[in-house]
C-alpha positions in Angstrom: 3.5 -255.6 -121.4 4.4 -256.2 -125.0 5.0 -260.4 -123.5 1.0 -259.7 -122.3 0.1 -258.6 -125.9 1.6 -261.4 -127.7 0.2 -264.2 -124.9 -3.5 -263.0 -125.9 -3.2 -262.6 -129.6 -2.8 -266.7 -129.4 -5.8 -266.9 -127.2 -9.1 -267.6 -128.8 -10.7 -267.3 -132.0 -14.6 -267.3 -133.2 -16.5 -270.1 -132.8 -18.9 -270.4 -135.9 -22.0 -272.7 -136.0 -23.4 -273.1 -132.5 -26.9 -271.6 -131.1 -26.0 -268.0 -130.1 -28.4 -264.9 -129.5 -25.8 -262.4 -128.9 -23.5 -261.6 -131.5 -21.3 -258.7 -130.9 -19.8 -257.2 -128.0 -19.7 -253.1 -127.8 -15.7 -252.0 -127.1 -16.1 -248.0 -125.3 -12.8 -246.3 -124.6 -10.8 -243.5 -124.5 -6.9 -243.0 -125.7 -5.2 -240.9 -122.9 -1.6 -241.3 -124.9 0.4 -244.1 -126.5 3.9 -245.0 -127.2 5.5 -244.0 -130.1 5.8 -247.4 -131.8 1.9 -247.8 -131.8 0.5 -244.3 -132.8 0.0 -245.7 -136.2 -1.7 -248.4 -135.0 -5.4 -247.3 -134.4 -7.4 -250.2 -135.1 -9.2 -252.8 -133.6 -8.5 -256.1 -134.8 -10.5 -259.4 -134.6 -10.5 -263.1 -136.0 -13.1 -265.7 -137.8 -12.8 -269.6 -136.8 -11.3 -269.7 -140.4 -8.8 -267.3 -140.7 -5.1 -268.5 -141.3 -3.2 -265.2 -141.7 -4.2 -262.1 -141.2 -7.0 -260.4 -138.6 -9.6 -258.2 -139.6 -9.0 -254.5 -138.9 -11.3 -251.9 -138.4 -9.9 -248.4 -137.9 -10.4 -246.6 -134.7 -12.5 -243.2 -135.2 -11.7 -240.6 -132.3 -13.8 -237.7 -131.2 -12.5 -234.2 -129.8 -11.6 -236.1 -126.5 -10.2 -239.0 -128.0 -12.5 -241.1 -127.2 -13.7 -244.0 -129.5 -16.9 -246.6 -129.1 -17.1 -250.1 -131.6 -19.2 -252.6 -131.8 -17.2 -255.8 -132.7 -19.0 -258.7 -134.3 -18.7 -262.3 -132.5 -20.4 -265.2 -131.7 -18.1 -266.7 -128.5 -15.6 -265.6 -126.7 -12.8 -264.2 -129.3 -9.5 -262.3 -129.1 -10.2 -258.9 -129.8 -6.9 -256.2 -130.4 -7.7 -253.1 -129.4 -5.0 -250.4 -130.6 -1.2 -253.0 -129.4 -3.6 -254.5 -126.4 -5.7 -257.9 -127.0 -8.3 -259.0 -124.9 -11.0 -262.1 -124.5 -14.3 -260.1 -125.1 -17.4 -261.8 -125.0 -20.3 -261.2 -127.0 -23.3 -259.7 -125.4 -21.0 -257.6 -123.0 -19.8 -254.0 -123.1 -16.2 -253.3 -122.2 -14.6 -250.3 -120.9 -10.7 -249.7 -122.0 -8.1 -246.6 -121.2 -4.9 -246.3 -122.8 -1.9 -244.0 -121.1 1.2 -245.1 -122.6 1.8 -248.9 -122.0 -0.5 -248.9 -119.1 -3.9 -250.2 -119.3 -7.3 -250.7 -117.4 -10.1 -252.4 -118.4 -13.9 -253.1 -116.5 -16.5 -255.5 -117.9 -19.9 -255.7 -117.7 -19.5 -259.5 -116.7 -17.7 -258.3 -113.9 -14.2 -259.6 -112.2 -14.7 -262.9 -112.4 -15.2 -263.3 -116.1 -12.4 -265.6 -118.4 -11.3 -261.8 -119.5 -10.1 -260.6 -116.3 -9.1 -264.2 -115.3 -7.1 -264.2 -118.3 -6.2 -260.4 -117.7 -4.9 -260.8 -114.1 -3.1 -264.7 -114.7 -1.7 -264.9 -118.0 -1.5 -268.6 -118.9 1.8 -269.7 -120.5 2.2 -269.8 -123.7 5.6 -271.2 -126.0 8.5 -269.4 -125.6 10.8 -271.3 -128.2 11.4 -270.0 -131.2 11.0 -273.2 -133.7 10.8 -271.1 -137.0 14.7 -270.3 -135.9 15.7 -274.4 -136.3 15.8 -274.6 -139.6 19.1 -276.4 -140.0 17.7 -278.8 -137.4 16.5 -282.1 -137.3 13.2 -283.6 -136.5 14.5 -285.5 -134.1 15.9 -282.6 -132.3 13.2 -280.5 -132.7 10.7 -283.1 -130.9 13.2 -283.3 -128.1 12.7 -279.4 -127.7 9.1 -279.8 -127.9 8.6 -282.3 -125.5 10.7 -280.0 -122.8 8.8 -277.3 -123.5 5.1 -278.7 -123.4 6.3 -280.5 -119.7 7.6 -276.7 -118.5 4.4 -275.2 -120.2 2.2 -277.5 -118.0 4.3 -277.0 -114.9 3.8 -273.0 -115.3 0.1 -273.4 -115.5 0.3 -276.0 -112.8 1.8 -273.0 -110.4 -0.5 -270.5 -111.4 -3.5 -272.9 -109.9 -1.4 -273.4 -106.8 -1.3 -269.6 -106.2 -4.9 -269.2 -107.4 -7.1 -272.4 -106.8 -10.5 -270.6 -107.1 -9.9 -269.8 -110.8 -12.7 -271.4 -113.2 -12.3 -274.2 -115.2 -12.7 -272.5 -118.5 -9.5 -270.7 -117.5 -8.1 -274.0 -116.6 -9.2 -275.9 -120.1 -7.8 -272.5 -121.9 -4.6 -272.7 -120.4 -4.2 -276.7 -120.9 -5.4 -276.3 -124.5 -3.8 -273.0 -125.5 -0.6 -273.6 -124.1 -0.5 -277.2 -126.7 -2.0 -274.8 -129.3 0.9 -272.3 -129.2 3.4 -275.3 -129.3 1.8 -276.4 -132.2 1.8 -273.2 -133.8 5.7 -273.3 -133.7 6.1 -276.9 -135.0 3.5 -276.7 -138.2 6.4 -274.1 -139.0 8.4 -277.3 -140.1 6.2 -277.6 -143.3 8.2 -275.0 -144.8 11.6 -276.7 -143.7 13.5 -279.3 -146.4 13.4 -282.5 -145.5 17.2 -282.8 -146.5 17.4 -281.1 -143.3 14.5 -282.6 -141.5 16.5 -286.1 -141.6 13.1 -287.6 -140.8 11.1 -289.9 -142.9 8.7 -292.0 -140.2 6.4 -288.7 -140.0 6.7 -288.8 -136.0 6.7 -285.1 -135.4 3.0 -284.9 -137.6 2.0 -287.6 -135.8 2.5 -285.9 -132.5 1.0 -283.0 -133.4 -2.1 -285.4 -134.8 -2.4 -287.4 -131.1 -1.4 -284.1 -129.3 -3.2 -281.7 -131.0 -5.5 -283.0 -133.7 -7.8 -285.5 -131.7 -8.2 -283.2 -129.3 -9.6 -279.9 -130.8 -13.6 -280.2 -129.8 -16.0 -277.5 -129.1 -15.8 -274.5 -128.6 -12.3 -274.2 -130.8 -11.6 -271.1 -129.5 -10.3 -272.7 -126.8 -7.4 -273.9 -129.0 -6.0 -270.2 -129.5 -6.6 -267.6 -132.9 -3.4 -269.5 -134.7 -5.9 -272.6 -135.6 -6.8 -271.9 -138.9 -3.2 -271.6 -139.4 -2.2 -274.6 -137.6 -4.6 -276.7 -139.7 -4.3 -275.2 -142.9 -0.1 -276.2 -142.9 -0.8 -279.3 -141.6 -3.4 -280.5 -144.0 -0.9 -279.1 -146.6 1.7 -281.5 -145.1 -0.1 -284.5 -145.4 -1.5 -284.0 -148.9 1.4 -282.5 -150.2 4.6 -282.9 -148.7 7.6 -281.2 -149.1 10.3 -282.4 -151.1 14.1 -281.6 -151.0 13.5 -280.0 -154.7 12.8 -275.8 -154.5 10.1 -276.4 -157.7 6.7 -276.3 -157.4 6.4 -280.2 -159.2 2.8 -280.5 -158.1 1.9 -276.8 -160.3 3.9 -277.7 -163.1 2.5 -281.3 -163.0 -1.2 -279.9 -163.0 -0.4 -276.8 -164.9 1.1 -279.1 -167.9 -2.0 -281.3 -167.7 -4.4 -278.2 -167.8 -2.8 -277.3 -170.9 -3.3 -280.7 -172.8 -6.6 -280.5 -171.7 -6.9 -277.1 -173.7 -7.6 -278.2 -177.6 -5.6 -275.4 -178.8 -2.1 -274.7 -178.7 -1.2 -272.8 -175.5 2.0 -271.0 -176.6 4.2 -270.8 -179.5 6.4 -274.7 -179.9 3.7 -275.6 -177.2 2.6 -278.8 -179.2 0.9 -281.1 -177.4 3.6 -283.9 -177.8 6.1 -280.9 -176.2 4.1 -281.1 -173.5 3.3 -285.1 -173.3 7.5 -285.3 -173.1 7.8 -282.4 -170.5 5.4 -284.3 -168.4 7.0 -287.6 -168.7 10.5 -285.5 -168.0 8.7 -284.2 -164.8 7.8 -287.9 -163.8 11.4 -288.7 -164.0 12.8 -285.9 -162.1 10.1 -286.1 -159.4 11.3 -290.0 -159.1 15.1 -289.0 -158.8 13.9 -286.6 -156.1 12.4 -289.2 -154.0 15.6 -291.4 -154.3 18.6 -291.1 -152.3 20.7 -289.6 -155.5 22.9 -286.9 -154.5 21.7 -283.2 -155.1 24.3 -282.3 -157.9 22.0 -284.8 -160.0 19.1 -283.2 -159.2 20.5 -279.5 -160.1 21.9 -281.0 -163.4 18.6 -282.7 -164.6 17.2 -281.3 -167.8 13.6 -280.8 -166.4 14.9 -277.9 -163.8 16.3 -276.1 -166.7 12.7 -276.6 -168.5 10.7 -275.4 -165.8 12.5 -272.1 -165.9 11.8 -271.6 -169.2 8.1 -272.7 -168.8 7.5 -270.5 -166.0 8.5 -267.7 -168.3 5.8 -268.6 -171.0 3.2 -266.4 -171.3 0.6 -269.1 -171.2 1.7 -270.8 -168.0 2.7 -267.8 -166.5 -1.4 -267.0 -167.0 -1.7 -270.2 -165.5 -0.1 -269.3 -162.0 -0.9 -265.8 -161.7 -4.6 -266.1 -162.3 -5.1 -269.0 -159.8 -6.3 -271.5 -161.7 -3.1 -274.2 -161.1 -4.1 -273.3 -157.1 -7.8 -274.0 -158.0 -7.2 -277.2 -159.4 -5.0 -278.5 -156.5 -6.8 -276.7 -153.9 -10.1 -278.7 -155.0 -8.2 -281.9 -155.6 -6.8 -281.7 -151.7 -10.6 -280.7 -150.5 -11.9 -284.1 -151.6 -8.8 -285.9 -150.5 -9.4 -284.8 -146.9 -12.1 -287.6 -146.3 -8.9 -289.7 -146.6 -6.9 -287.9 -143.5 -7.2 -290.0 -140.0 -9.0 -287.5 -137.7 -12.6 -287.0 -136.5 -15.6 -285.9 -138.8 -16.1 -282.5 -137.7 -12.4 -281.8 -137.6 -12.5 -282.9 -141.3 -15.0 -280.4 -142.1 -13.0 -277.7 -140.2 -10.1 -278.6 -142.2 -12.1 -278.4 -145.8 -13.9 -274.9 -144.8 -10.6 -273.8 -144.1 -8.8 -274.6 -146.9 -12.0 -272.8 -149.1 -11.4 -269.6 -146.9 -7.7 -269.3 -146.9 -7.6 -269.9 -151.0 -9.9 -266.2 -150.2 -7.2 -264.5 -147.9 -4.1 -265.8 -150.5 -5.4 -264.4 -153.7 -7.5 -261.8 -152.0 -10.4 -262.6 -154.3 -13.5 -264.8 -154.6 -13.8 -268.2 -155.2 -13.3 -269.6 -158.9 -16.2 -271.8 -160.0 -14.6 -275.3 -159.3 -14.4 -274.0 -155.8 -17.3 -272.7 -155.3 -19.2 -275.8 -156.6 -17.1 -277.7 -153.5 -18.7 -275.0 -150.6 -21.5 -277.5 -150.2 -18.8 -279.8 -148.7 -18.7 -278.2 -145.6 -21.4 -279.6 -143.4 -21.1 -277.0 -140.7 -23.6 -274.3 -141.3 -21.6 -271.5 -139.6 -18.4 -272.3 -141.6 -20.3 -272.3 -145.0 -21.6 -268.9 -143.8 -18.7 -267.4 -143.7 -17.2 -268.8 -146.8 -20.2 -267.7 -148.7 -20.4 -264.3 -147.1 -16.5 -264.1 -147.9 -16.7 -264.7 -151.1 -19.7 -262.0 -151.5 -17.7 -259.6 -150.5 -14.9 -259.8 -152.7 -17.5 -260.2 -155.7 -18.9 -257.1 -154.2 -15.7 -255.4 -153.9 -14.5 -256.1 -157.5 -17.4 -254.1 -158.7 -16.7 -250.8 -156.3 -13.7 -250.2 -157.3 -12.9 -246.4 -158.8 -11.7 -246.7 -162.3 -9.9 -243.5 -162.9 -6.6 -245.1 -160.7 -6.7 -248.1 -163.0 -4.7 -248.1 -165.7 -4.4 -249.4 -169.0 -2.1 -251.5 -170.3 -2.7 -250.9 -174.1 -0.9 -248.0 -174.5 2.3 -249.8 -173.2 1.3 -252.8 -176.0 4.5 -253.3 -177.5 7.4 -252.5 -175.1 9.5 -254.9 -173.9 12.4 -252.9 -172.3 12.3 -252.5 -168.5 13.4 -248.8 -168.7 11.1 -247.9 -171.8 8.2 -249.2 -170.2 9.2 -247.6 -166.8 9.5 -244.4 -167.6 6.2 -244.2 -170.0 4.5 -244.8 -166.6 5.7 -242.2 -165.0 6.1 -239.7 -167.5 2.7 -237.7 -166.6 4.5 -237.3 -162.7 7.5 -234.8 -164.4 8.1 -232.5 -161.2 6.5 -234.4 -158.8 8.2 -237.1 -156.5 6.7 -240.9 -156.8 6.5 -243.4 -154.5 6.4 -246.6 -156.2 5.2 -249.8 -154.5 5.7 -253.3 -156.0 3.8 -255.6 -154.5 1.1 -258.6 -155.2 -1.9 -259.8 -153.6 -0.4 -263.1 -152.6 2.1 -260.7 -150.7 0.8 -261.3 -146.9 3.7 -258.3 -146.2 2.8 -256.2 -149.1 -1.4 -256.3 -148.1 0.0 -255.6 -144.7 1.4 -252.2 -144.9 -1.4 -251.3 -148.0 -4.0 -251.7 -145.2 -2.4 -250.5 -142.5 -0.3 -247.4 -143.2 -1.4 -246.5 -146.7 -3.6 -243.7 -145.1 -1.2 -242.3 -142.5 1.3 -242.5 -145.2 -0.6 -240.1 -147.4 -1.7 -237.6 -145.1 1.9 -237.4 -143.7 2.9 -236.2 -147.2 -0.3 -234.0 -147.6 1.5 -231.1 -148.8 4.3 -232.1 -151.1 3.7 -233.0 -154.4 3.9 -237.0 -154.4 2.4 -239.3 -156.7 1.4 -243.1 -155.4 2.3 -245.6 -158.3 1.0 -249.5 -157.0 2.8 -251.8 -159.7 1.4 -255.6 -159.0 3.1 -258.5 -159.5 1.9 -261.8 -160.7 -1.8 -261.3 -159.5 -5.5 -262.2 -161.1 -7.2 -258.8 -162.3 -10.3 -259.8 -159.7 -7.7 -260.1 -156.5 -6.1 -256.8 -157.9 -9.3 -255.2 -158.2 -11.1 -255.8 -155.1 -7.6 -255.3 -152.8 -7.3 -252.1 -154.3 -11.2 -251.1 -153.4 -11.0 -252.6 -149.8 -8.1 -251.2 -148.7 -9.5 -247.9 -150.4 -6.2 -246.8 -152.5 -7.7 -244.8 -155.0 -7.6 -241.3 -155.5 -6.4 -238.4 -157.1 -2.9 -239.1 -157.0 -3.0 -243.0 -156.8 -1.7 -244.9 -159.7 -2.1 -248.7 -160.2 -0.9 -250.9 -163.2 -1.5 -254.7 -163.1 1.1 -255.5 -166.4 1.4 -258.7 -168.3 3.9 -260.9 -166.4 6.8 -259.9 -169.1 6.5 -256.2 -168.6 6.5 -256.5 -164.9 9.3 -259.2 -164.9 11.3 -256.0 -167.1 9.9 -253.2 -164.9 11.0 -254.9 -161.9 14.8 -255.9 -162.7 14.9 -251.9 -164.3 14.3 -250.6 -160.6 15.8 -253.5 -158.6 13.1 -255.4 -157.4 14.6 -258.7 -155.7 11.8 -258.9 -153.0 8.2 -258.1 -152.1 7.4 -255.8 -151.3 9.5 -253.1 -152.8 9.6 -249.8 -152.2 11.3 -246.9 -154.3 11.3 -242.8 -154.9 11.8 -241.1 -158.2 12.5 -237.5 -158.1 11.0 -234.4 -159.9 14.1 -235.1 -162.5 13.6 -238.6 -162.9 16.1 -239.9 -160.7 15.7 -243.3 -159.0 16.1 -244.3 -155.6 17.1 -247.3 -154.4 18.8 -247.1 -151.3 17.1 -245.9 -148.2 13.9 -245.5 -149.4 11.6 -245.9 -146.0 8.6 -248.6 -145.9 4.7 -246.8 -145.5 5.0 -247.8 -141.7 7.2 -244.9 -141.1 5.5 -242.3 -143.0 7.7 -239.5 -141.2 10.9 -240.9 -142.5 9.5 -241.2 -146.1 8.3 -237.2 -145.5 11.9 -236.5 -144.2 13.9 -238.3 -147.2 11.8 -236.5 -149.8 12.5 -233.3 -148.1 16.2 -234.3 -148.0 15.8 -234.8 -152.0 14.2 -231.5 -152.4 16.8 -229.4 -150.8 19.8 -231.3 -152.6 
């Protein structure tokens, strides 16, 4: 069942921009009982065309008899998630869904011979090898992988239509297409693999995905599975901006140095501009030996590795990052360089809308004006819909959040000490446990669990005195603001502080921050905890160690 679950979420996603009347399709059902793993999971869960990470959840409101009714907005036939379950809905049609444990039945107003119960009854194959796993491969073993599985992946679906010839030919174009899509969505996972370890420099696994995959999207992409925004977004980011054997960001610093000789005054202290003119032309020179075949001791041992560090730490460039404007910059600079990329038109325009709406979902805010001036670029009406309703939203959001859980940083003006500034937070939560969260809005695990479990979490620990401190890392006050408001974690017990990148940089070594997110407990006595400290997705076990605290 779960193998079902997993099949469908890569199914199909929203197709924006053609002539629909019906835009929504109305979800009834009723929640007999569910396995323990998904009781926390009451939502319903559906994609955009544009989409590269993360679903959008609504949560699932029960009556007496646990029944639940939703309309879900769509304009084709989309992969909806209802509760652990995903299904091919269509819009315009009503659907009728029981859960009882892990089994399932659903009816259809389109009736049994709709792509849904196609779909439902013969699950197409999907990829079943684990690509992310082969990082210490090479390309060339990787392909050779890849080309086994897409030939076993075609003689699956090939059975199926033996045993079933009378099934349509949308199911058969879905199962050719989707089964290359969820191949696909296992190679782009490469981009984030060296190529020190890649061994390949003639591009022939991007090129197969480009003849493969690439040419062939057409209309309506949601034959090409949910993952495509993904897909396209990491292989645009490929092609523009390769990865190189060196773990710096060279392209941020590159345009992050050039933003700042741009600025007419100084942008730190010893930031002069002829600093900055011989940082750059260090960068040049580093960025030229990492291109080289010199051995990796002389890339460690260059002086411009040892500079970045320390420019990273500045203030002013730390701004830089954290507020977006480096990703602006490159983000619009790789928007016009798509015209340059060898695939058709319209998959051109897919690619720029969906590098505009994923710069959205990253930093969880509204587009920056250099962005926003580029929306225009996108020729597809239903894409530039979305981007523009998008950013609405967050501009919208910004504005709604409840002031009263925001904190100032003034009154910590001054500090510089990890545990000074640490415990001046929490000082107003004497006697009262607190559950601290370190996380950021470029944290796609961190946003997870906020949206998902903050609420169970809280109601779980209803009745003991617990305070919820949100400390953000390394994020814009706008992303911060309207995450905050549309995940709704305000109230009177919530806490959130968005400190200046040294603070948080002190804060976070004090407590023992080494990833995101982070989750601690300090006690009624101050005590922190570092060990065992359960994550908001198993709001029992965070109930149970802070009962196990209070009878110590």
């Amino acid at each position: 069942m779960k193998k079902f679950s997993i099949t469908l979420l890569l199914a199909f996603v929203v197709i924006a921009g053609q002539a629909q009347t019906q835009t929504s399709a109305l979800i009834r059902g009723r929640i007999v009982d569910l396995p323990e793993w998904a009781r926390n999971q009451l939502t319903i869960d559906y994609y955009n065309p544009l989409q590269a990470y993360f679903p959008t959840w609504l949560p699932l409101q029960l009556d007496s008899l646990r029944r639940f009714e939703v309309e879900v907005p769509m304009t084709d036939i989309s992969p909806v998630g209802i509760v652990y379950k995903w299904f091919l809905l269509k819009p315009g049609e009503t659907y009728d869904v029981e859960l009882d444990g892990e089994s399932i039945r659903l009816t259809s107003s389109g009736g049994e011979g709709s792509l849904t119960n196609e779909v439902l009854n013969h699950e197409p194959a999907v990829c079943d090898v684990d690509f992310y796993n082969m990082k210490d491969k090479t390309d060339a073993f990787v392909m050779d992988v890849a080309e086994k599985e897409l030939k076993r992946l075609e003689a699956a679906n090939d059975s199926i239509l033996k045993a079933n010839p009378n099934l349509s030919q949308q199911w058969r174009e879905y199962a050719e297409n989707n089964a290359l899509a969820s191949l696909a969505d296992e190679l782009v996972q490469r981009y984030f693999t060296k190529p020190s370890v890649r061994q390949s420099t003639d591009g022939k696994l991007w090129q197969w995905l480009h003849d493969n995959f690439i040419c062939r999207l057409h209309r309506p992409y949601s034959l090409f599975g949910e993952r495509l925004g993904y897909i396209m977004l990491f292989y645009v980011k490929e092609l523009l901006d390769p990865r190189t054997r060196s773990d710096l960001n060279l392209r941020g610093f590159d345009t992050a140095i050039g933003i700042a000789l741009e600025t007419s005054s100084k942008p730190s202290k010893g930031g002069e501009n002829d600093d900055l003119k011989t940082l750059r032309t260090m960068l040049q020179e580093y960025k030229a030996l990492v291109e080289s075949d010199v051995p990796d001791s002389v890339l460690t041992s260059h002086p411009f590795v040892e500079a970045a560090e320390k420019l990273y730490t500045e203030p002013y460039f730390k701004e830089l990052f954290k507020s977006g404007v480096v990703s602006e910059r490159t983000t619009a600079e790789d928007i016009k360089r798509v015209a340059s990329l060898d695939m058709p038109e319209d998959v051109r325009d897919y690619a720029r809308a969906v590098l505009l709406y994923s710069e959205m979902e990253q930093y969880h805010a509204p587009l920056r004006p250099a962005l926003l001036n580029l929306v225009n670029e996108v020729k597809d009406d239903g894409f530039r819909k979305l981007i523009l309703e998008q950013d609405k939203h967050y501009r919208d959001l910004a504005k709604q959040t409840d002031e009263k859980s925001l904190m100032p940083n003034e009154p910590l003006a001054g500090l510089t000490d990890g545990k000074d500034i640490f415990e001046k937070i929490v000082e107003p939560f004497r006697e009262r446990f607190v559950y601290v969260d370190v996380w950021g809005t470029w944290c796609g695990p961190c946003k997870l669990d906020l949206q998902m479990n903050t609420k169970a979490l809280h109601k779980a620990l209803a009745d003991l005195p617990v305070t919820y401190l949100y400390l953000c890392n390394g994020s814009p006050a706008d992303a911060w603001r309207s995450t905050i408001a549309e995940y709704q974690l305000t109230g009177e017990h919530s806490t959130h502080y968005n400190l200046p990148a040294v603070q948080q940089s002190a804060v976070e070594q004090y407590i023992g921050v080494r990833g995101f997110p982070t989750y601690r407990i300090i006690t009624p006595d101050g005590t922190i905890i570092k060990d065992d400290v359960p994550r908001p997705s198993n709001p029992e076990a965070v109930r149970k160690r802070m009962l196990e605290l209070m009878n110590k």
